[in-house]
ZAMARGU-4260 file (C-alpha; in steps of 0.2 Angstrom, whole numbers, plus 5000, padded with zeros to 4 digits):
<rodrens>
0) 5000/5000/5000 | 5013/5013/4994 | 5004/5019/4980 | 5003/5038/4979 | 4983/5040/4975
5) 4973/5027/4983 | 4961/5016/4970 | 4947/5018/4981 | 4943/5024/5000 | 4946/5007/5007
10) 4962/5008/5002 | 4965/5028/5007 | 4957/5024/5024 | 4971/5008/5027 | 4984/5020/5021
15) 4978/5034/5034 | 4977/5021/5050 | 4991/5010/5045 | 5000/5011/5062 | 4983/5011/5072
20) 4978/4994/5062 | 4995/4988/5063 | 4995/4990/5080 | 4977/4980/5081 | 4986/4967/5071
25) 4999/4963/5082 | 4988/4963/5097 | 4982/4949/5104 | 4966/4947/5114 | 4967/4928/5118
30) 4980/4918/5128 | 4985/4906/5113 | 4986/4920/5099 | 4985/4916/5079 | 4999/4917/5068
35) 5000/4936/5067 | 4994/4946/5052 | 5004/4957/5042 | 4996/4974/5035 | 4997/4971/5017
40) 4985/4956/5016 | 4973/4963/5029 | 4972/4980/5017 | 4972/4970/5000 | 4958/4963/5006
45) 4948/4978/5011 | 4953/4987/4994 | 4945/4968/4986 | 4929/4973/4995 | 4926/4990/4989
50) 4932/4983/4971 | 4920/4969/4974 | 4905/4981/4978 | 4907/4992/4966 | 4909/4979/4951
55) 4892/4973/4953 | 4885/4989/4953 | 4882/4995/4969 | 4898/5005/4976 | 4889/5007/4993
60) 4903/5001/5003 | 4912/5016/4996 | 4900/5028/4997 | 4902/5022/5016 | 4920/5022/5022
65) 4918/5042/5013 | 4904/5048/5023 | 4910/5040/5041 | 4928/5033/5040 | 4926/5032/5060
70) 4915/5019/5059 | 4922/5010/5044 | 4940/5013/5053 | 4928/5004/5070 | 4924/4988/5060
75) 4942/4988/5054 | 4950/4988/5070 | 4940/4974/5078 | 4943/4961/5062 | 4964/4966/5065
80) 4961/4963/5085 | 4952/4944/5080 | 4964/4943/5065 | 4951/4938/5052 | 4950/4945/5032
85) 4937/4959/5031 | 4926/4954/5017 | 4912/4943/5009 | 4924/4934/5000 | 4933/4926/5015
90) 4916/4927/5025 | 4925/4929/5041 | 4921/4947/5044 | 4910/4958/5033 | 4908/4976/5030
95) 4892/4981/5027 | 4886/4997/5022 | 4869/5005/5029 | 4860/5023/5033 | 4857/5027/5051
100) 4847/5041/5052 | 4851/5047/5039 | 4870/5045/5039 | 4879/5032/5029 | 4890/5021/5042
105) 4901/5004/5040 | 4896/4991/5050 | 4904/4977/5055 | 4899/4959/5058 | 4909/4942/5060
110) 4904/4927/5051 | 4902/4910/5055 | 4918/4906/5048 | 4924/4918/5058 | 4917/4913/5075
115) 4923/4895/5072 | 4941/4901/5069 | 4942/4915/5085 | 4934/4901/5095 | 4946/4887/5091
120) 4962/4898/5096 | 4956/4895/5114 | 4965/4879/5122 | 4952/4871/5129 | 4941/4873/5114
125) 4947/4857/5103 | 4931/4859/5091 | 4918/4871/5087 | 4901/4866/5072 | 4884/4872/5072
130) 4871/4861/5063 | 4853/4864/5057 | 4839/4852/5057 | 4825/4851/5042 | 4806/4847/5042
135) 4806/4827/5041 | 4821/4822/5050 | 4823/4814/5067 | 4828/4824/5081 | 4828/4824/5100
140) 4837/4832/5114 | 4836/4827/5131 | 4844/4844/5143 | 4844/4832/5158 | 4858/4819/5152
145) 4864/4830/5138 | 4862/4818/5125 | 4854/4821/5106 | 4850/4812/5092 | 4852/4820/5074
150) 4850/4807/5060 | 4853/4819/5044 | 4841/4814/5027 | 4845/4819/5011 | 4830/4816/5005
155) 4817/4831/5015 | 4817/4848/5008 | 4830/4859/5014 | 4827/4876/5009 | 4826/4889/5021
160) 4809/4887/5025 | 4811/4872/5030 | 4823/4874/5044 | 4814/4870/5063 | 4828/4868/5072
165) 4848/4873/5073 | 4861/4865/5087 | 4878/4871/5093 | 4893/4856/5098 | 4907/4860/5107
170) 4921/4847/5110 | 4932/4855/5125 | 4948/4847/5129 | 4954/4840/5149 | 4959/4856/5157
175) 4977/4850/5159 | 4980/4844/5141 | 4974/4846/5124 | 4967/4829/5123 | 4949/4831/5116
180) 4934/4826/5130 | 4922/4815/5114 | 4913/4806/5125 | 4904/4822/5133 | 4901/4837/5117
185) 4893/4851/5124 | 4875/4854/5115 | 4865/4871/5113 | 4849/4869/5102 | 4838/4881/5097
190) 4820/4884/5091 | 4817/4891/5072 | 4808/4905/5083 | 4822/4909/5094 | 4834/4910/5080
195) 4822/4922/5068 | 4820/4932/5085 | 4841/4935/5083 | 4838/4938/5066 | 4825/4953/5069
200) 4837/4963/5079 | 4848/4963/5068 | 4853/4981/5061 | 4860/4974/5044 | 4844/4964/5043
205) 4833/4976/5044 | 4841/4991/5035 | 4842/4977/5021 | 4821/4973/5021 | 4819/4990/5017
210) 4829/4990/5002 | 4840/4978/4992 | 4837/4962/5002 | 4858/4959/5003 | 4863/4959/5020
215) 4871/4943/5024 | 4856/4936/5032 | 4848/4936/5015 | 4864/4932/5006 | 4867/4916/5016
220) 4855/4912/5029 | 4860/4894/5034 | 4879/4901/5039 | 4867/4914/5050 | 4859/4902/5057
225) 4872/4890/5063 | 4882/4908/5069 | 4867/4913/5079 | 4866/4895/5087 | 4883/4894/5089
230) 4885/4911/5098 | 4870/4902/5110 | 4878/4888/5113 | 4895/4898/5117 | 4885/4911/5128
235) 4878/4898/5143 | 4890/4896/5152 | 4898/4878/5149 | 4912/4883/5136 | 4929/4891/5142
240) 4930/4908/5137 | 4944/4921/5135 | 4945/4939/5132 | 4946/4935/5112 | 4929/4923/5114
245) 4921/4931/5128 | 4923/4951/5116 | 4921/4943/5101 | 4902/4938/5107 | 4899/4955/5117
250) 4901/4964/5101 | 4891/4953/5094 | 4877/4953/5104 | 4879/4972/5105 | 4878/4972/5086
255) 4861/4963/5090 | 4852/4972/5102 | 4839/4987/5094 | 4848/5003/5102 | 4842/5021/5103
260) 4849/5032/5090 | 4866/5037/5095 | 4873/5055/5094 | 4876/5063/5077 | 4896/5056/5073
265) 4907/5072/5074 | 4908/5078/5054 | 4919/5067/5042 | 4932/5070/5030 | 4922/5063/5015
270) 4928/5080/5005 | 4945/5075/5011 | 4943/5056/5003 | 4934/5064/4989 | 4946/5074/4984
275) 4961/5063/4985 | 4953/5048/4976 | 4947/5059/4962 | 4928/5056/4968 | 4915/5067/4964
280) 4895/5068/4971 | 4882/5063/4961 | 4872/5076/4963 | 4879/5092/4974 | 4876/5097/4989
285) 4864/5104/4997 | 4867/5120/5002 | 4851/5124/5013 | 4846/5113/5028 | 4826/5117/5022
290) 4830/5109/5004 | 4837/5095/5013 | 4821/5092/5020 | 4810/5097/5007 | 4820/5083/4995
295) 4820/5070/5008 | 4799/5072/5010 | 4798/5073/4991 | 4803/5055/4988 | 4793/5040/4983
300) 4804/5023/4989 | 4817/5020/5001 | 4832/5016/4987 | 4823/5036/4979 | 4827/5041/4997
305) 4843/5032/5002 | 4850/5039/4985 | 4853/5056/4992 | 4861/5049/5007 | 4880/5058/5003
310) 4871/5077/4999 | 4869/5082/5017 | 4883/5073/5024 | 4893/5089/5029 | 4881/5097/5040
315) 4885/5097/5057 | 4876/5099/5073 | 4856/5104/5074 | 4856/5104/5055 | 4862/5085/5055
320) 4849/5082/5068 | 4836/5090/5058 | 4840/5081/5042 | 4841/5064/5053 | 4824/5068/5060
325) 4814/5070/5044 | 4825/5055/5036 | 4821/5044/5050 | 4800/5049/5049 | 4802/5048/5030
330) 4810/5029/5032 | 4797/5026/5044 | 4784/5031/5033 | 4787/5023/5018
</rodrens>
C-alpha cells in the first residue's frame, strides 16, 4: 500500500490508520494467539471489497468508508484485533454498508467462519460446528443427560423454509491437556423461533428489508443460522472463554440488540477522501438545511430516498439532527 493516489477509499482509509491497524494486528486478545497478520493482506483485502461492491453495481461500501471513515475505521479495528480478512469473499468478517438516520456508516459483523476460527484459538476449545435440522428428519434432545439424536436425510426439503431447528457442539479438551473430552460434546439447540428472534434485531437485517434484500442474512441464511446457534451455545455458560471469545460475542450481541439512536458522529472527512481519490457527488450538495428536507419528503421509495444519502453529509450539529429527524419519519413512513 505505497501507492501515491489510493484506487478507492478502502484503500485511502488503510493508508491513513496504518500504524493504528498495525497495532490492532499485532495485538492479541486471547491467551494462545494466531499466527499474526501482516498489513498488506489485511488492506488487499479491504481494497477487494470495495472493488468487489462496486463491480456489481452497487459502490455502497464506498459511498460508506467516505461519509464516516470512524466507523468503517471501528469495523476495521475489531477484524485486525480477531485477525480475520474483512470481506464477503473470505466470510470471516463483513463490511456492510447501511443509513442510520440518515447517515451512511460501515458496520461490522463476524461470520460464522469467523466465530469458528476466533473460537478454536482457545486451548480448551478442541472443536467448534453448528448444525441445522430440516422438516422430516429425526431429532431429539434430552437437557437432563445432555444427550441428542440427529440422523441427517438427504432426501426432505432443505430450503430455508424448512429449517425447525439449529444446534451448537462443542468438544472441550481435559483442562490440563489438549486431549479432546468425545465422550461428553457440549450441545446448545435452538427453536426456528428463537433464531428468527436474533435475526430481527439485527441492524444489517433490517436496513436490508427496506431495500436491496443483501445483508448477509439474506445472502446466506443457513451460515446465519448455525452463527446465531453457535454464539447460543458459546454464551451459557459451559464453554471456556477468554478475552478473544468472551469480546468477540459481546460485540456481537451488542451488534444485536435494537439501540436508541446514537449521537450525530462528529463531521467526516468525505471531501477530504473525495478529493484525494478523484471522487465526485452525484448530485451536489445541498446547500440549505430546508431543501434537505423538502428533497427527503419529496421522495417516493426507500432506494429514491437512500440515494441522496452523501448530499447532506457535511452538515453538522442541529442541522444533521434536523435532516436525521425528517429522514428517519420519511424511512418510517414509507
Amino acid at each position: 500500500m505505497t501507492t501515491t493516489k489510493a484506487q478507492n477509499a478502502g484503500e485511502w482509509l488503510c493508508v491513513q490508520k496504518r500504524s493504528e491497524i498495525e497495532a490492532a494486528l499485532n495485538y492479541s486478545l486471547v491467551r494462545q494467539g494466531p499466527i499474526p497478520m501482516a498489513f498488506e493482506p489485511f488492506a488487499s483485502a479491504v481494497v477487494a471489497d470495495v472493488l468487489r461492491d462496486k463491480a456489481i453495481g452497487k459502490g455502497t461500501l464506498e459511498k460508506a468508508i467516505v461519509a464516516s471513515p470512524e466507523t468503517a475505521f471501528e469495523a476495521l479495528t475489531r477484524a485486525a484485533q480477531f485477525k480475520l480478512l474483512p470481506g464477503s469473499a473470505y466470510r470471516k468478517f463483513f463490511l456492510i454498508p447501511r443509513t442510520r438516520r440518515g447517515r451512511l456508516e460501515v458496520n461490522g459483523q463476524i461470520g460464522y467462519m469467523g466465530l469458528c476460527d476466533v473460537t478454536t484459538r482457545h486451548p480448551r476449545v478442541h472443536s467448534v460446528e453448528a448444525f441445522l435440522v430440516y422438516e422430516g428428519e429425526e431429532f431429539d434432545f434430552n437437557p437432563g443427560t445432555g444427550k441428542l439424536h440427529h440422523r441427517w436425510n438427504p432426501r426432505v426439503d432443505r430450503s430455508d423454509d424448512a429449517m425447525i431447528a439449529g444446534y451448537a457442539k462443542v468438544i472441550i479438551t481435559e483442562p490440563q491437556g489438549v486431549t479432546p473430552v468425545l465422550d461428553a460434546p457440549l450441545y446448545w439447540p435452538m427453536t426456528r423461533d428463537d433464531i428468527l428472534k436474533r435475526r430481527d434485531c439485527s441492524d444489517a437485517y433490517r436496513y436490508a428489508e427496506k431495500g436491496a434484500k443483501d445483508s448477509p442474512w439474506h445472502l446466506w441464511f443457513a451460515e446465519m443460522a448455525r452463527k446465531t446457534v453457535l454464539i447460543g451455545g458459546l454464551n451459557h455458560g459451559s464453554v471456556p472463554m477468554d478475552m478473544g471469545v468472551g469480546g468477540l460475542i459481546t460485540a456481537e450481541i451488542e451488534q444485536d440488540v435494537i439501540r436508541p439512536a446514537a449521537p450525530q458522529p462528529k463531521p467526516s472527512r468525505g471531501s477530504e477522501i473525495r478529493e484525494a481519490l478523484g471522487m465526485e457527488p452525484s448530485e451536489p450538495p445541498f446547500d440549505l438545511v430546508e431543501e434537505a428536507v423538502a428533497w427527503i419528503k419529496s421522495r417516493t421509495s426507500i432506494a429514491d430516498l437512500r440515494s441522496g444519502v452523501d448530499r447532506w453529509q457535511h452538515f453538522e450539529g442541529i442541522d444533521a439532527e434536523t435532516i436525521a429527524n425528517a429522514y428517519e419519519d420519511k424511512e418510517h413512513e414509507l
